[in-house]
Each structure stands twice: as C-alpha cells, then as structure tokens.
N, C-alpha and C positions, 0 to 999 in steps of 0.2 A: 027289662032293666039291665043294662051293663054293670057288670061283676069287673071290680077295679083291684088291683093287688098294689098299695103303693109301699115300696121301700126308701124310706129315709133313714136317711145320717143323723139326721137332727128334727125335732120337732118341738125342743125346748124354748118358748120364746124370752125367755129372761139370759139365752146364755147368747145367741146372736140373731142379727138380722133376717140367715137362713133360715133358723130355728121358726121365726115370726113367719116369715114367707112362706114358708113349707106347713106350718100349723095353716094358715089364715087358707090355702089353696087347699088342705085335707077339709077343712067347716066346708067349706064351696062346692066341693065335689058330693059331699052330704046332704049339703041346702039343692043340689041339683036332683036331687032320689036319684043316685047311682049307690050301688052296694059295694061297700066299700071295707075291706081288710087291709089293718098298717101294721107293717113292722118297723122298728126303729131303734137306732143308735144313740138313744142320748143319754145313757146312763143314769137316767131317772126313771121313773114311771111317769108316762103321761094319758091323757086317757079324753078321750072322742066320746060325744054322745052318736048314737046309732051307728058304730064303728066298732067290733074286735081291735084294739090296740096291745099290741105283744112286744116287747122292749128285748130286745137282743143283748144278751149278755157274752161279755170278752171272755174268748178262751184262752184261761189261766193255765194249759199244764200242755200249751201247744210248745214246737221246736224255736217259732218265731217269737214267743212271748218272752221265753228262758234268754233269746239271744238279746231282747230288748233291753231286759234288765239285768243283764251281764253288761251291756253297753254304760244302762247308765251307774252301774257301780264300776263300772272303768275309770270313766271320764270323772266321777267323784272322785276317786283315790289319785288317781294319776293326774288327775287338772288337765289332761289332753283331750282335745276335743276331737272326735275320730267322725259324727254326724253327717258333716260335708262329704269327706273322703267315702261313706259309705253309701249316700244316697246317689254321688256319682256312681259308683259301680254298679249300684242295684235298681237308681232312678226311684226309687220311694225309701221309708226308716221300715225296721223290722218293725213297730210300731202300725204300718201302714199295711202290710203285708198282712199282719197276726188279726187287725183289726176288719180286712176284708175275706181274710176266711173265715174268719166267726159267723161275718152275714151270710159268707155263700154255703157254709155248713146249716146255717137256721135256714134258710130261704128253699132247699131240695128239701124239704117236709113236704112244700105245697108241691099242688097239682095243677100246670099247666092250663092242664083241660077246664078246670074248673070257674077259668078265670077271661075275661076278654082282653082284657091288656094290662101289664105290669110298668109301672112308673117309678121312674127310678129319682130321688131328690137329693141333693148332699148341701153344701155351703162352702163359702169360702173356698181356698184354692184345696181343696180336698177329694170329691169324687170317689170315695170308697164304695159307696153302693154302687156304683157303674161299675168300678172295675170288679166287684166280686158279681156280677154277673156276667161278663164278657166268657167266663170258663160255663158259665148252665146253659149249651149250646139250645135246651129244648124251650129254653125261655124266650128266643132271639126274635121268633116271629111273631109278639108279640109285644114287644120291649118299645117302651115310649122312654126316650133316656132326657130327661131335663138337663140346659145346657143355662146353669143364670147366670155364669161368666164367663168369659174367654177362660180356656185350660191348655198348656203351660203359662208360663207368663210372658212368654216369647209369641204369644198370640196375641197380648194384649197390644191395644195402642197406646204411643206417648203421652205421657210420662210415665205410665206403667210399668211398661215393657222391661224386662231384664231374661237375660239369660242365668237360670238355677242350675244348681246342682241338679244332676242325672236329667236335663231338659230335653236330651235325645229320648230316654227313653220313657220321658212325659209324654215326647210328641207323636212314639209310635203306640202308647196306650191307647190317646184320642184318634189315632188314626183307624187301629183297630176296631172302636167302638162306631165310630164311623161305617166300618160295611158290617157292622155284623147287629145294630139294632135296627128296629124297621122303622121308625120316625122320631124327630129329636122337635123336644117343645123348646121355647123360646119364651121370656118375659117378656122380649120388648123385639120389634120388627128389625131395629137397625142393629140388635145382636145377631139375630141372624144372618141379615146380609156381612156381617162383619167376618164371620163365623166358614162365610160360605167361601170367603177367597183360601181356607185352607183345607177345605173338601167340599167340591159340588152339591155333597149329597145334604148336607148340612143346611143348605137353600133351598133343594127341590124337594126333600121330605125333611123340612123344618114346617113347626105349626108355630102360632103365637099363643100362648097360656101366659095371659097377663098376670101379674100379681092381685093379691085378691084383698077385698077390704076386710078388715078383720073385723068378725061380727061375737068377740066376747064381752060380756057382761061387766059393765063398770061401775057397779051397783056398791060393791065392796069395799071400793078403794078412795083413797083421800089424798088431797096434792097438802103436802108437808104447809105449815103455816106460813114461814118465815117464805119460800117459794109465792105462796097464794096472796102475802101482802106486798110480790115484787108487782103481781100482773094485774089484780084489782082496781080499776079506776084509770091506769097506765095503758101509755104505748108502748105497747111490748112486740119482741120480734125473738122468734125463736129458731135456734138450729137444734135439734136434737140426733144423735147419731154420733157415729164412731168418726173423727175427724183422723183419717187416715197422711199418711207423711205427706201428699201429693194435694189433698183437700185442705189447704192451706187456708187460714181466718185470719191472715194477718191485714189482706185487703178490706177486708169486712169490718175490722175491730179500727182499724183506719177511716175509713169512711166514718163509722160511728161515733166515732173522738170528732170528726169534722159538723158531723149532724147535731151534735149536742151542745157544742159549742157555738153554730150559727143560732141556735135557737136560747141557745141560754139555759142547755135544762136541768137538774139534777136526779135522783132518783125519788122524788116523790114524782119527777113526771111520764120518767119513758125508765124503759130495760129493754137491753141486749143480753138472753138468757142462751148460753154454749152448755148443753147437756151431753154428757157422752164421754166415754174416754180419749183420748186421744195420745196414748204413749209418743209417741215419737215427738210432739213439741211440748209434753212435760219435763223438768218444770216450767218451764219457761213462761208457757202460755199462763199456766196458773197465776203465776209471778206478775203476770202483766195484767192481768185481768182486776188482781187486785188493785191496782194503781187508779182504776173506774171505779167510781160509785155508783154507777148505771150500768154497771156489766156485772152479769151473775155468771158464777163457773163452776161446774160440777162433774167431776172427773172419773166418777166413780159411773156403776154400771146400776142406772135408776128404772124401779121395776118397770114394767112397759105398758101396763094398766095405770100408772099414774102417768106417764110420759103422753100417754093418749087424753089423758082429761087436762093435762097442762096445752094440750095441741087444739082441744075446743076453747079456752078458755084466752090467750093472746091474742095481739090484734095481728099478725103478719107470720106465716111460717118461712121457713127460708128451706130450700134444696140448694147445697153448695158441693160443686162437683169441681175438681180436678183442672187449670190450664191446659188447654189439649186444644189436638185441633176436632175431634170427636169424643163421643161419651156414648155409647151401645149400650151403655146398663140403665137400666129402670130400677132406679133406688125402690126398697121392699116398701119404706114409710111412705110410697106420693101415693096409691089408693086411700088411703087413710086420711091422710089430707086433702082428697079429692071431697072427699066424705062429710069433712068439718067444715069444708066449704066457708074458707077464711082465704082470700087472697095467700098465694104462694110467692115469692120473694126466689125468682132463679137466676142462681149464680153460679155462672157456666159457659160448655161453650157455646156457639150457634147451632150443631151439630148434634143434638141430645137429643134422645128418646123422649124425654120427661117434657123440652120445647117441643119437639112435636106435637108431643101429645096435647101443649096448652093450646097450640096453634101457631104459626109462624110469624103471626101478628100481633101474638104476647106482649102486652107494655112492658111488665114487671119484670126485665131482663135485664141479666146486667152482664159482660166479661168476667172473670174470676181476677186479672189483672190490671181491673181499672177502678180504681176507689177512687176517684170523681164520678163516675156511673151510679155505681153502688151508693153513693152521697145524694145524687142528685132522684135518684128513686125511693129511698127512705125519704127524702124532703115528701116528694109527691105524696107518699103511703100518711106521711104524717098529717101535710095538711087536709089529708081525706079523711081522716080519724078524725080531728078538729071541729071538721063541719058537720059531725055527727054522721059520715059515713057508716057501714056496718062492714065493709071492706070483704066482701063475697067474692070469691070465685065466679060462682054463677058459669060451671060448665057440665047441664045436666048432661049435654052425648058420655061425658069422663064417666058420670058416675054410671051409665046404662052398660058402657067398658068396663067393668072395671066389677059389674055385678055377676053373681054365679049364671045365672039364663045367658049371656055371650061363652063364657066359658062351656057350659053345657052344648051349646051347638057346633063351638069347636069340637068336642068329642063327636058328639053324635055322627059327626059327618065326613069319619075316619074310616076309611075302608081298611079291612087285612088285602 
C-alpha cells in the first residue's frame, strides 16, 4: 500500500473552490486504499475518515508575523498603503513568508522515509505549501507539487495575464520548484501543455490528476424554500460559482432577456439562477438581475452541500469561462456535474479542457461573446425540456475519468 503525505493550503470546502478540489481528491486518494496522512492550512479543523488530519497553526511570535502586523497598523494610522511597494522588493507579503514557515517548521517532524511521495495542494494564486517546501531539500525526491493554475499571472493566458507586484520574483519561485521537485500533477492535460512553454520539465514530468467528484453525504442538508419553489416544475439553468471580473454574465443575462421574451415566459415558467459571489460586477449585477423576474441572484457564499442538491435538482447547468482564445483550467465543480448528469450549458472558448473533455462535438456550446448563440441554445435546451426530455449528459467515459480507480493508476504507475 502507498503511504501518501499530502500538504495543503486549504481543505475547507465552504471557503473556496481549492478548498473543494483539494478536499474531494484527499476522499479519492482514501476510496483508492492508499494510506494517507494530511496536513493543512485552513484555520479550522477539518477531518477525513481513515486519514490523521492535523491543522497547521500560524506562528504567532515569529519576526515575519510582528513585521506583518506592524504593517498593517501602519497603513491603519497612516492611510498609506506600503503592500505593493513591498511585495515588489520582497515578491511575496510578510504575511506569505510567516505563513510558509509555519508549514515548513510543522512539515520536518515527518520522516521522509516513512512516506512514498509527498503532494503538495494550495489554491488560488497562492502556493504556500510549495514554496515552504522548496527549503526541505530531503523532501525533493519525492515531491509530487500540484500545479491547478498557471503561477505568476504573467503565465496566465488572455484575459488574464497581468504583470504583479514582485512578478520577477514569482517567476523565479516557480522556476525554482521546477528543477527541484520530481513530478508536477495537472487537473486538466491542456494546463499542462500550457505550463510546459515555461519549463520543459513541467510537460515531460507533468501527470494529469484530474479533479475528483465529491463523494460527501447530502443527507443533512436542505435547499432553502424560496430557492426550491424557483426550480420545481421550471426550466431552470444554473451557474453556481465565483463570477470572476473576466467571467462575464452579461452575454448570458442578454441572451436570457432574449429567450424569455420569444417565449413569453414569466417566473412561474423558467429561472436563470447566478449563485456565487461575484465582487467585481457588484453592485451592479445585483441591481440588474433584480429588473428580471426569471433571474435569481445570490451573492453571498451558499454552503456547497446545498449548491450540490440545487445542481441535481435544475434542468441545465452552465460552465461559463472567460473570452479568450484558450482556457487550461478544469473548473473544480465540472466532476460533480459530470456526476448529476444534467446536460452542461458551455460557455467558453473553443479551446477548453472542460470542451475537450465533453468532446469536440459538443452541441451545447456556446462563445462567451455571442448571445445570439447562447439564445439560440437555451431555445434548443428548452424545447427538449418541453417534450418531456430528462436532458442527460449521458458521458459515462467522463464519469470512469473522473472516478478514484483512474486516479489510482495514475499513482500506481509513478516510478522514483
């Protein structure tokens, strides 16, 4: 049996995406009978069945912690904001620093030896468990470093892409971790090749460790009423997720204004439900959404065991990615929806992981910049709903992908 040491950042699924992704692949490596020890950043406790889960706590009376919070009673008192200016010099916040030596001071307890390979998991543009291991040289030849975005942002593709604060010496972090772990997993095949034009080795010992379906219990939990009398009986179509500045719903909420109006419908017939935060087009989007009687908005952060029974429960789910001319990322939620097997609603570009994965002869495709598309696909999804469709995916190869036994043979068949 393979003895697994994973280190995460996060395994909270209620605070992000990561958190879910990183939980849902810790259950998989479990359901696979590999023996499994986690440590983790999430400032909670969380806890695995047939897993030691151990929560890493921040060192409070380190040099980097003091310098943090002098910073930010500077910037209180003084109203100058110093952040930028110092992440330039230093390429990370002392914040970043204090929080990666905390895990590499907890992480030298273990033993090497003890262990066949250590996996490294973070979120977001973050990577703190990566980097507080790049210093535990005895870790290295063993070190599987998970890579689930481009890191800087100066690696991403358009619309992405910007240059940050301290981004040179982002780029020589991921350079460094680059020759000094022995293989880097991948969620999705075309992050890796994406990955690979900025180190070789990033392609030739990259694996794919797809996202995993999440197999918790939703036994507990209840979809709020006023939510459950939007989708009962209705055509309903859902985006759930964090609508990021770039993942624009303005084409979407367009087309939809167009669809309801050829049909004539009101909200006792059809819902367009947008779950998720979305800071950067509040308020605005709120502001607009109200102006439909057939669009539901909910901006707050809705637990993830009800977001899952709301995702069995409508007739169409949507993946809405980014105008671009590529998309490398395998959003954390398309397992899960591979799972509920309701027809997927992609809105995107040609160029995605997530179209690959339907097949490149996906109907249900749409541009992210053309709401006539997106109008005339909801028509389609509708009148299939009408004629008593059940509107099924129907892609068992997705879900035999996407289950722990592929995952498992990627491991297995990992040499040192």
């Amino acid at each position: 049996m393979k003895k697994l040491l994973i280190l995460a950042e996060d395994v909270d699924v209620n605070l992000s995406s990561g958190g879910k992704a990183n939980y849902a692949f810790i259950c998989a490596l479990l359901e696979c009978g590999f023996s499994v020890k986690v440590y983790h950043y999430s400032h909670k406790e969380v806890f695995f069945e047939k897993a030691e889960s151990i929560l890493i706590n921040e060192n409070r009376w380190s040099f980097y912690f003091l310098l943090s919070r002098f910073q930010r009673l500077w910037q209180r008192y003084t109203r100058i904001e110093i952040a930028k200016f110092l992440e330039r010099r230093f390429g990370f916040s002392f914040t970043f620093f204090n929080d990666t030596k905390s895990i590499a001071r907890t992480i030298r307890k273990e033993n090497p030896e003890d262990f066949n390979w250590l996996i490294t998991l973070s979120k977001g543009a973050s990577y703190r468990s990566h980097y507080a291991i790049l210093s535990q040289n005895r870790w290295h030849s063993k070190w599987i470093a998970n890579i689930h975005d481009p890191f800087p942002f100066s690696y991403y593709p358009r619309p992405y892409r910007w240059v940050e604060p301290g981004d040179r010496k982002k780029r020589v972090f991921f350079q460094e971790m680059a020759m000094k772990a022995k293989y880097f997993s991948f969620p999705s095949a075309l992050l890796r090749e994406w990955m690979g034009q900025y180190n070789i080795r990033f392609h030739r010992d990259g694996l794919v460790f797809p996202h995993q379906i999440d197999q918790m219990n939703l036994t507990d939990n209840f979809i709020p009423e006023d939510i459950l009398n939007k989708i009962i009986g209705k055509f309903t179509v859902l985006h759930a997720g964090n609508l990021l500045e770039h993942r624009n719903p303005y084409k979407l909420i367009e087309a939809w204004k167009k669809f309801v109006l050829h049909y004539q419908l009101s909200e006792k017939d059809a819902h367009l439900l947008l779950i998720g935060p979305g800071t950067f087009h509040e308020p605005y989007l709120t502001e607009l959404c109200k102006q439909f009687n057939t669009i539901f908005r909910y901006s707050g952060n809705m637990n993830y065991d009800v977001v899952k029974l709301i995702e069995n429960l409508v007739s169409v789910n949507l993946v809405l990615e980014a105008e671009s001319e590529i998309s490398p990322f395998l959003p954390a939620k398309v397992p899960n929806l591979v799972k509920v097997d309701k027809i997927i609603l992609h809105i995107g570009p040609k160029k995605s992981e997530t179209l690959n994965l339907l097949g490149v002869d996906y109907s249900f495709h749409a541009d992210p910049s053309d709401a006539n598309i997106i109008f005339l696909k909801l028509c389609e999804l509708y009148k299939m709903w009408l004629n008593g469709s059940e509107l099924k995916l129907n892609k068992p190869n997705l879900i035999e992908y996407f289950k722990p036994e592929h995952l498992k043979n990627q491991i297995l068949s990992i040499n040192h």
